[in-house]
N, C-alpha and C positions, 0 to 999 in steps of 0.2 A: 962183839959177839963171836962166838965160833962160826969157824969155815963152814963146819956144816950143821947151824941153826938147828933150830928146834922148834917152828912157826905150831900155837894150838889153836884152833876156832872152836869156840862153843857157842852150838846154835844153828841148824840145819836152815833157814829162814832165809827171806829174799837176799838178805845183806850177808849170813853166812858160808851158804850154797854158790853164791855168785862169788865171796872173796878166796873161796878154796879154790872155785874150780880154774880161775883167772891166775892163782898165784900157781897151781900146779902146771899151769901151760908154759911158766916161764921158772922157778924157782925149781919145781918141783924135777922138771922134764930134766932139765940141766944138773942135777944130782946139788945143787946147792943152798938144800933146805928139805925138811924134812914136815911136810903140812898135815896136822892132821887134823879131821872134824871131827866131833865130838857132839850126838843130838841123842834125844831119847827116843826117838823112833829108827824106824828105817828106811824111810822114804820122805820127802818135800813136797810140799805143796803151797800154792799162790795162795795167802793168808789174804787178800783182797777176795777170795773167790769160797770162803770157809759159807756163808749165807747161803750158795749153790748146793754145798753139800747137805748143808743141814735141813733145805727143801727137799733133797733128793730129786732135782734138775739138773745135778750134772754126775756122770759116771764115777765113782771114785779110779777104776783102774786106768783108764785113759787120761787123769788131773796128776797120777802121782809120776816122779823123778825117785826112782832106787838109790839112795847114796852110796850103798856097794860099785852099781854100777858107774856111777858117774865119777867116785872114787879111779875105778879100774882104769877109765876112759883118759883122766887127766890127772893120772899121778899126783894123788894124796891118798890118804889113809882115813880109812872111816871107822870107828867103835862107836856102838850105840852106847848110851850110860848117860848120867845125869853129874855135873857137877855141885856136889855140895858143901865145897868149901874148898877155901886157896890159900898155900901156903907161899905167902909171897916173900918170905925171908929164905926158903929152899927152894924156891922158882917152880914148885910141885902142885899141880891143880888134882885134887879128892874127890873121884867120884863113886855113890854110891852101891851098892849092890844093884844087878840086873836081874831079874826078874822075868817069867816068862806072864804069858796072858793068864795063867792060873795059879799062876802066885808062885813057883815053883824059884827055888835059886836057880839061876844059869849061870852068873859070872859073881866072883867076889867082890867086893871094895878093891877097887884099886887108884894107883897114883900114877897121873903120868909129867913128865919133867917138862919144859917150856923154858923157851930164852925170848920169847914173844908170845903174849896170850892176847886174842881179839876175843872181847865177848860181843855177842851178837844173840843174845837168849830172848829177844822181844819184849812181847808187852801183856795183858791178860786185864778183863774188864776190871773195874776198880768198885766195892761194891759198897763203899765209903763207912762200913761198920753198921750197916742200913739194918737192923731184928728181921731173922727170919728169912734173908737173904741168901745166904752159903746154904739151908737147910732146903730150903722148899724152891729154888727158882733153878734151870739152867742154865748153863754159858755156851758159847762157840768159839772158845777160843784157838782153838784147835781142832784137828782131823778127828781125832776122840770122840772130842764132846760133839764135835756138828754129825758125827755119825749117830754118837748115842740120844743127841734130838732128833734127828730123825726118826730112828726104832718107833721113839715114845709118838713123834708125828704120825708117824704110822699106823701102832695100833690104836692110838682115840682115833685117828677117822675111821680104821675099819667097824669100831664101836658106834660112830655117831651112822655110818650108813646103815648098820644092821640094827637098831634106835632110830630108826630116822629122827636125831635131833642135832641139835646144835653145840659145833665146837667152838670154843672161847679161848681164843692167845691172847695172852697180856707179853709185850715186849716193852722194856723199860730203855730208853733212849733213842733221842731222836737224831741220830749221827749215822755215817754213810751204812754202817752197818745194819742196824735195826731199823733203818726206811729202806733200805735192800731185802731186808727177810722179808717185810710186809708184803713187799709186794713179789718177793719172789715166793712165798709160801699160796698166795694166789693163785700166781702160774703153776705151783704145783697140783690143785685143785683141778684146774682151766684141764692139764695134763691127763691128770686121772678119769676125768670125766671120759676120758676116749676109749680105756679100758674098763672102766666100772661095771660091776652086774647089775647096776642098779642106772631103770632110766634117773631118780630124781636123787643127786649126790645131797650131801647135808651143807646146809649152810656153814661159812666159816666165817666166826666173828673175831677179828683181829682189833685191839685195841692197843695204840703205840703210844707212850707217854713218857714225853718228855721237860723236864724242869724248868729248861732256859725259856725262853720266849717265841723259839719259833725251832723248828727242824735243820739240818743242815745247816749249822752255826758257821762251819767253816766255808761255806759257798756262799754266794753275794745273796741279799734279804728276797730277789726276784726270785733263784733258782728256788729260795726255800717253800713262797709262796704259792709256785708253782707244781712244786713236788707236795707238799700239803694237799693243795686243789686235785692231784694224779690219784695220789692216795687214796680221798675221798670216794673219788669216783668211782674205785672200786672197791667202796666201802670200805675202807680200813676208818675206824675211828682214831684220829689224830687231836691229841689233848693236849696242849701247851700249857707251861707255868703247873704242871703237875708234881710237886714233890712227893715221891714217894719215901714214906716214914717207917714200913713194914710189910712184909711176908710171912704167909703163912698157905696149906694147903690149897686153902679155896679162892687166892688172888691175892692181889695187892691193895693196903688201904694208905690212900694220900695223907698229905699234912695235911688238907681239910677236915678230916674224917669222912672223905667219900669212899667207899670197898667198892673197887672193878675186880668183879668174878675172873676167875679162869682156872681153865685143867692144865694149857701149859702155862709156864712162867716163865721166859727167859730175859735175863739181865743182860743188856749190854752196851752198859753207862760207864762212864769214866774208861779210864787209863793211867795203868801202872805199871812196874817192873815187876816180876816174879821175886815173891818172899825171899827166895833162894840168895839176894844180891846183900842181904842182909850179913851173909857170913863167906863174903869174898876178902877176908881179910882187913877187915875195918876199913874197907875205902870209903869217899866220901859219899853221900846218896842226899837226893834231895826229894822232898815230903813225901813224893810218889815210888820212891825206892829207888829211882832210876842214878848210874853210876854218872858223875859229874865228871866231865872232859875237857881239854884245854880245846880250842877250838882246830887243831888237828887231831882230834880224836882220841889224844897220848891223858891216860887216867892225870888227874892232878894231885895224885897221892904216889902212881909208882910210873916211873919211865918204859918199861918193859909190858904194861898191860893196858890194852886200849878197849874201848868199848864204842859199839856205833849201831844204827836201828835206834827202835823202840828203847831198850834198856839205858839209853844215851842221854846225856844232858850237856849241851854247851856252854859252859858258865857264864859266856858272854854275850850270846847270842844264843838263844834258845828255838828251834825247829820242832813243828807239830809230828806226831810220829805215825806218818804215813811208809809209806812202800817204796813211792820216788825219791824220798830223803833217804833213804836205808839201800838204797840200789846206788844213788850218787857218794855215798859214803863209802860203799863197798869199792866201787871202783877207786878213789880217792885211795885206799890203802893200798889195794891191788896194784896201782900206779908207782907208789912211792915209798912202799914196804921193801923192793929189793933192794933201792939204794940203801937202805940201813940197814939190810941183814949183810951188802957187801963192804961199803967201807961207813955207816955211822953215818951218812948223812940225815941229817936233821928233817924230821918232815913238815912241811910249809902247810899253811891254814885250809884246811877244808869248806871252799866256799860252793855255797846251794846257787842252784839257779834252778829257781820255779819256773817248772813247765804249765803251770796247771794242774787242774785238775776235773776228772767226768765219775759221775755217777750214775748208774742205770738201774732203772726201777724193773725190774725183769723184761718183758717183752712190751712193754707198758709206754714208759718213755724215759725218757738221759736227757741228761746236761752236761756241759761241757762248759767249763770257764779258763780262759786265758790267761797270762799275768798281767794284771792290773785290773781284774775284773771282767774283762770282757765276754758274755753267754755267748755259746752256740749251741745249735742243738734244741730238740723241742717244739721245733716247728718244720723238718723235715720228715713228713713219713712218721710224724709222731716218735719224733728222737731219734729216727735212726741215726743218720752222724754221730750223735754221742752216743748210741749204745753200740755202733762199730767200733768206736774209738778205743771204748770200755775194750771190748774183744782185742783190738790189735794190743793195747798195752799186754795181754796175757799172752798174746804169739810173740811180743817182743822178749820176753820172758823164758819164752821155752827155744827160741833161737840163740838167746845169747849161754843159755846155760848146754843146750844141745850139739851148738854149730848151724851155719847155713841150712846144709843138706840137712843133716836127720831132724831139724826143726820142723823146715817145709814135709818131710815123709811124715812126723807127727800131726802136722795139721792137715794132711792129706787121709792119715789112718782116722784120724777122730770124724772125719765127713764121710767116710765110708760105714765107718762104726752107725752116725746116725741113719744107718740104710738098714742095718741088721737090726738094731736092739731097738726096746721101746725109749722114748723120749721122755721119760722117768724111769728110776729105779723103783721095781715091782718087786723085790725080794730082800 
């Protein structure tokens, strides 16, 4: 490769954000390599904490990271834009027109050149071709949509208090995500009640339904059992072996022929690659779209394009697409990208080591499991250990992308912040 590289990231994401900002402390700062990110928005956010926003229980401007700014901070280069195809025989990645929020051009098509591309573009629910699905249900898959569920959160309850009647969510999967919303869309209820004009708020009936045989597929059968039972208790109805066969305005109807009513819908079952990975060049992709990787992350179609996160597939060993795997991957290249951008060394196999994993049902209760199985959590203070645990993985997050210092004055401003503002978003 040339002296002076041409490193592209596409994908502002846990695995994105963290491989820029890690390679511009040492590639970048040194004038020997040239990083640049490449996301469609302009700021980052903890895609484990998208559930928070789309309750409107946590702030959006104290959740996001500026990629301008953190750009500025640790020498690399940020452009917003979208890639929609890769010319891998001109080493040139094509990204769309930019656009503003009202449709307006801002920036043309353009191309930019790469002697190393990492894709890192995640993941987006998978909605299996389900009738009436794309048309009538929402998603979270992003800062977007978990805001523009919100709006819609919004105004049905403001409808159901001035009606004093009842609101109906249908949430389709029963995975970290959508047993997070149930019970964090709760706490946002619990929240509002403290501001409302109204002594008697409206009921909210939440219905989660999921296909497999029990919730939290990936935690041990106890944690599942027992977030079911949490669930329950405040009323969320939880329906197992539920195959959902269609959508339409008025809910969801199962492969039984049962219809569960609701005003919102949101889907957020499965796991795939974003359409887009379709026209990266004919690489190889496997059922879910996701690009197929040697187990050091090196594509197994071209030498010069890797991919890691969610959008990743190990051919040999295949990893669930969480946040911890997409953080451990990041650094893995971060580590071992300079020795190949300076003389060609070879990069060695990217091995996981599971920490674990905690889930936190909002203020409610967590679990926490170890590797090999092992619970904690749930039985202190009603989860608190695992729902501190939950929290510190998210300061580890904004320490490591922040620094020391400005991490701890982040987590110092956001406990101040909860002294000023309300403890939901009201506007």
């Amino acid at each position: 490769m040339a002296a002076k590289s041409e490193i592209l990231i596409v994908g502002g994401g846990v695995a994105g954000l963290a491989l820029a900002t890690r390679l511009g402390k040492t590639l970048g700062r040194r004038g020997e390599a040239r990083i640049t990110l490449i996301d469609k928005s302009f700021s980052h956010v903890w895609k484990p904490m998208l559930h928070c926003f789309a309750a409107g229980t946590v702030q959006n401007e104290n959740n996001r990271i500026s990629f301008m700014s953190q750009a500025s901070q640790y020498n690399f280069d940020f452009w917003p834009g979208e890639v929609i195809s890769i010319d891998r025989q001109n080493r040139k990645a094509v990204l769309g027109p930019f656009q503003s929020a009202e449709g307006s051009a801002v920036l043309e098509g353009r191309t930019v050149h790469y002697d190393a591309l990492v894709l890192a573009i995640g993941s987006c629910a998978n909605d299996f071709g389900t009738p009436g699905v794309a048309e009538h249900c929402l998603f979270i898959d992003n800062l977007v949509e978990a805001n523009g569920f919100y709006d819609k959160f919004r105004m049905e309850l403001l409808k159901a208090y001035s009606q004093n009647s009842e609101l109906d969510i249908a949430i389709v999967g029963g995975g970290a995500t959508g047993t997070q919303l149930a019970a964090e869309l709760h706490k946002a209820l619990d929240l509002v009640r403290l501001y409302s004009f109204d002594s008697k708020p409206p009921t909210l009936k939440i219905t989660l339904l999921e296909a497999g045989p029990r919730i939290l597929p990936a935690f041990p059968e106890q944690v599942s059992e027992a977030a079911k039972k949490q669930l329950e208790h405040i009323h969320v109805d939880v329906r197992t072996s539920a195959m959902v066969s269609g959508a339409d305005e008025t809910g969801f109807t199962l492969k039984d022929g049962t219809h569960v009513p609701a005003t919102l819908r949101v889907w957020a079952a499965g796991v795939k690659a974003p359409e887009v990975t379709q026209k990266f060049g004919g690489l190889s992709l496997n059922r879910s779209g996701q690009i197929i990787v040697q187990p050091n992350l090196r594509s197994v179609d071209d030498e010069r394009i890797f991919a890691m996160g969610d959008c990743s597939f190990i051919r040999d060993e295949p990893l669930p697409p969480t946040a911890q795997v997409a953080r451990q991957q990041a650094h893995h290249l971060a580590r071992h990208l300079p020795a190949l951008i300076r003389n060609g060394t070879e990069l060695p196999s990217c091995v996981f080591r599971n920490k674990g994993a905690i889930v936190a049902l909002g203020d409610y209760n967590g679990w926490g499991t170890l590797p090999g199985g092992t619970v904690f959590g749930g039985g202190f203070l009603k989860g608190l250990s695992a729902r501190l645990g939950h929290l510190m993985l998210y300061r580890q997050h904004q320490v490591e992308l922040y620094g020391l210092y400005r991490g701890l004055l982040s987590c110092f401003a956001d406990w101040l912040d909860t002294k000023v503002r309300p403890s939901i978003r009201l506007d």
